[in-house]
C-alpha positions as CSV (number, residue, x, y, z in Angstrom):
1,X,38.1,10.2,-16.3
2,X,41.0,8.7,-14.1
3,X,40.7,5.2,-12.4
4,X,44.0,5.4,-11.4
5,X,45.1,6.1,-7.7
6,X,47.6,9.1,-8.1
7,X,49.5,8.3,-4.7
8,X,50.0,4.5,-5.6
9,X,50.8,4.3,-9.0
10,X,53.2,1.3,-10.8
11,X,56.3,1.9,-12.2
12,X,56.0,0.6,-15.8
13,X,58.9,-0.2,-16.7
14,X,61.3,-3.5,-15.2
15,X,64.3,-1.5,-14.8
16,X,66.8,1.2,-15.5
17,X,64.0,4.0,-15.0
18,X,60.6,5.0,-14.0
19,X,57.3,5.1,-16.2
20,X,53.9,6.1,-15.0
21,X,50.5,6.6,-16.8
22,X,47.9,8.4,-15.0
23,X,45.5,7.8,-18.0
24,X,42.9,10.8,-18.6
25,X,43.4,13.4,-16.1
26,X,40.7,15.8,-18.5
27,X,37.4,14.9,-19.2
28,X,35.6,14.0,-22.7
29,X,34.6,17.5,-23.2
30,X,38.0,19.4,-21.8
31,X,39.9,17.3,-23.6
32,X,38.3,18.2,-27.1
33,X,37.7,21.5,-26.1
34,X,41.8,21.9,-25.6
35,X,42.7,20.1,-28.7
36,X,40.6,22.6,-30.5
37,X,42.2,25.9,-28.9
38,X,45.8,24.4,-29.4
39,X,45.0,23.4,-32.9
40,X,44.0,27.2,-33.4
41,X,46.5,29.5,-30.8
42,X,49.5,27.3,-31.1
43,X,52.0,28.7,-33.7
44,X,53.1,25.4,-35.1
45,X,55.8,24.8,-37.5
46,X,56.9,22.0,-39.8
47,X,59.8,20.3,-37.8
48,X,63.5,20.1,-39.0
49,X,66.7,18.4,-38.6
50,X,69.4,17.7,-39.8
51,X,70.8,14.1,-40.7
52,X,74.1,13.2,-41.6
53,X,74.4,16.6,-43.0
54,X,70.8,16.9,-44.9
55,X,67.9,19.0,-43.6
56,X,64.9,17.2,-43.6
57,X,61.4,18.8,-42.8
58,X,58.7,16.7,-41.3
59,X,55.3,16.7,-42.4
60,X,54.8,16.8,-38.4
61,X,54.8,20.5,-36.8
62,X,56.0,21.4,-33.6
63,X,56.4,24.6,-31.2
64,X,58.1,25.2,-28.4
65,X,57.2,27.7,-25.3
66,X,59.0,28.4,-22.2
67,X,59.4,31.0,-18.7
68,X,62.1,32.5,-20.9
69,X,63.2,32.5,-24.7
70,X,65.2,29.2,-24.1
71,X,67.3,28.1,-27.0
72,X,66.7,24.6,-27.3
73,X,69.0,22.4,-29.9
74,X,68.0,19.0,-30.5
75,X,68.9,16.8,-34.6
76,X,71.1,19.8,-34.4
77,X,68.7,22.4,-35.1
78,X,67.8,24.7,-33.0
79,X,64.3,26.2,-31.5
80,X,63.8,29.6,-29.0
81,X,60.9,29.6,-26.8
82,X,57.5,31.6,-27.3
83,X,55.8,33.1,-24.5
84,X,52.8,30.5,-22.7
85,X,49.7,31.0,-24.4
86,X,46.4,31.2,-21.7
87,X,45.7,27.3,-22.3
88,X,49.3,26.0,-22.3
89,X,49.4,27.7,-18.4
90,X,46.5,26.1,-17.9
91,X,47.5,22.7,-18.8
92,X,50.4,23.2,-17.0
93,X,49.3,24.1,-14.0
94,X,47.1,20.8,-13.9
95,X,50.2,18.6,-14.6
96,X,51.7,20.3,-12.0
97,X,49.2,19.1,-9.7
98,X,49.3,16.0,-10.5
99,X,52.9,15.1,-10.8
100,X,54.1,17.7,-8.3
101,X,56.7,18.2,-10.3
102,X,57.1,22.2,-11.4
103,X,58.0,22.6,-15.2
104,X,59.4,25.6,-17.2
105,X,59.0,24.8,-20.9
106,X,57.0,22.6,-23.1
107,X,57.4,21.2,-26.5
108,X,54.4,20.6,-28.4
109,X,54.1,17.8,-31.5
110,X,50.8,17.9,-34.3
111,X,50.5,14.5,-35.8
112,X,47.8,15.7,-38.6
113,X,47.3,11.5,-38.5
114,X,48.5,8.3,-38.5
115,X,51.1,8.5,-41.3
116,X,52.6,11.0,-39.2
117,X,55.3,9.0,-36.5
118,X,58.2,9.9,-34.5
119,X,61.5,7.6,-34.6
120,X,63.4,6.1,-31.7
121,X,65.0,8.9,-29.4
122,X,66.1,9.9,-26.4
123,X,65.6,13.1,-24.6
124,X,68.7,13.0,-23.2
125,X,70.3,16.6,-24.3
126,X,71.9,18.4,-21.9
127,X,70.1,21.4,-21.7
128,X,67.7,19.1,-19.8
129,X,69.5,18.0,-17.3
130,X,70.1,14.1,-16.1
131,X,67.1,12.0,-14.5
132,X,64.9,14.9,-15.7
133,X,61.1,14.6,-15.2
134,X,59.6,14.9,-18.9
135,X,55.3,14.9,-18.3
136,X,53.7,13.8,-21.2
137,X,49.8,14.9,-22.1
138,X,47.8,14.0,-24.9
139,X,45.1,15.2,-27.0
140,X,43.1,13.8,-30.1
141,X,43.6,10.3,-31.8
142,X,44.9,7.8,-29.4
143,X,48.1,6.7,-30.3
144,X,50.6,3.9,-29.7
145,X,53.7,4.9,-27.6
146,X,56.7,2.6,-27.7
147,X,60.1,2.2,-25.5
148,X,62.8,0.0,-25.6
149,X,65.4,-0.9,-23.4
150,X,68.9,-0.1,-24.9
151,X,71.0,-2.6,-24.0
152,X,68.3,-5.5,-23.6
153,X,66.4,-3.8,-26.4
154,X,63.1,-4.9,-23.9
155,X,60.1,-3.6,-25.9
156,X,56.7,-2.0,-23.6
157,X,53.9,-0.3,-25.6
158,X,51.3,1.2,-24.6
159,X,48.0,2.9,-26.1
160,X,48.1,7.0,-25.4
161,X,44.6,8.3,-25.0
162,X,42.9,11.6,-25.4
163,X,43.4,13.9,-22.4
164,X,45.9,11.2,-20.8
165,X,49.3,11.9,-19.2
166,X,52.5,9.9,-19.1
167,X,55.2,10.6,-16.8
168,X,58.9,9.5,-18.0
169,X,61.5,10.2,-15.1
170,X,64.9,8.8,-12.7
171,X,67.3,7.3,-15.2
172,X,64.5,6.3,-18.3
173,X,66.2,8.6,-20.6
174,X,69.7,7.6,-20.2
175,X,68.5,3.7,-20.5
176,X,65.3,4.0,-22.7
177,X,64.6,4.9,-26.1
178,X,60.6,6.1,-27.1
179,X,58.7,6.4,-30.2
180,X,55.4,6.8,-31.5
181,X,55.2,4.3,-34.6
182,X,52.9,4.6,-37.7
183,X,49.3,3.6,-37.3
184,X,47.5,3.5,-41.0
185,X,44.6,3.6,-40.1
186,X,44.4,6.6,-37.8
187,X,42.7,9.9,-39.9
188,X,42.5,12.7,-37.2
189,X,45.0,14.8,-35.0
190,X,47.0,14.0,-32.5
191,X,48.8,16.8,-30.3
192,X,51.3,16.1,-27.3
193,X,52.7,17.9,-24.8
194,X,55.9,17.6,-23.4
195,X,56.2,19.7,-19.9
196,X,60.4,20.0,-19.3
197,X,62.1,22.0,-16.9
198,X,65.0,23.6,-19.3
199,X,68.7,24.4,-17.4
């Protein structure tokens, strides 16, 4: 469980933005219990975008739920939201809680293992509005998470864990870049969830 003080904790990053890990908010057994529902009620999709003019799909899936059937465009394809399934407003309400922060979307990644990465990015589009608050909450294999500064190019990693949330907000998006980098030797599922509030 969390051995973090919720009311006190540290910004992780130097400058430019604000980073803060609450580490596992779930317990052992909620946290496989929800990576096991997700796996099975999300409707996950292979992910695809398009790069200098070539679709590309990703052996990654994704999905993306919302209040409302928000169209949201991002490597300039773009997704509408499904409805919240019983365990996504679940989850959400308990970020919620934590961050007191309320959200109306979330976009949800499958990493089937550690082959599976995500490059540098930003998620800076504007359908999300500046300074957004972007909570992030984890599930399965624990997983290196990456940023880096862009002008300094400042590097700060950090190890994800099962049933853990990470809150990006203030001006990290406009400054930051994140990604979650190849780890070989990883063989199970990851799943995160991104909580946004879509504009």
């Amino acid at each position: 469980m969390n051995l973090f003080n919720f009311d006190s904790l540290l910004n992780l990053l130097p400058c430019d933005g604000e980073l803060n890990y609450y580490g596992s908010i779930l317990s052992h057994t909620d946290s496989v219990n929800y990576l096991q529902q997700l796996l099975k009620t999300i409707e996950w999709k292979n992910d695809v975008a398009v790069i200098y003019g070539k679709h590309i799909t990703t052996k990654r899936k994704v999905a993306w739920y919302g209040n409302n059937e928000y169209a949201y465009t991002y490597s300039n394809t773009t997704k509408h939201a499904l409805s919240w399934t019983k365990e996504l407003l679940e989850l959400r309400a308990i970020v919620e809680k934590h961050t007191n922060t309320r959200y109306n979307s979330c976009l949800l990644n499958l990493y089937h293992n550690g082959n599976e990465s995500m490059g540098w990015h930003s998620d800076d589009e504007a359908s999300l509005g500046k300074n957004t608050s972007i909570a992030s909450l984890s599930f399965g294999a624990e997983r290196k998470f990456s940023l880096k500064h862009k002008c300094s190019k400042k590097t700060i990693s950090l190890t994800l864990e099962s049933g853990s949330l990470l809150v990006m907000k203030g001006a990290t998006q406009t400054h930051w870049a994140h990604c979650l980098p190849k780890m070989k030797n990883i063989d199970s599922p990851r799943i995160n969830l991104t909580f946004r509030t879509f504009k």
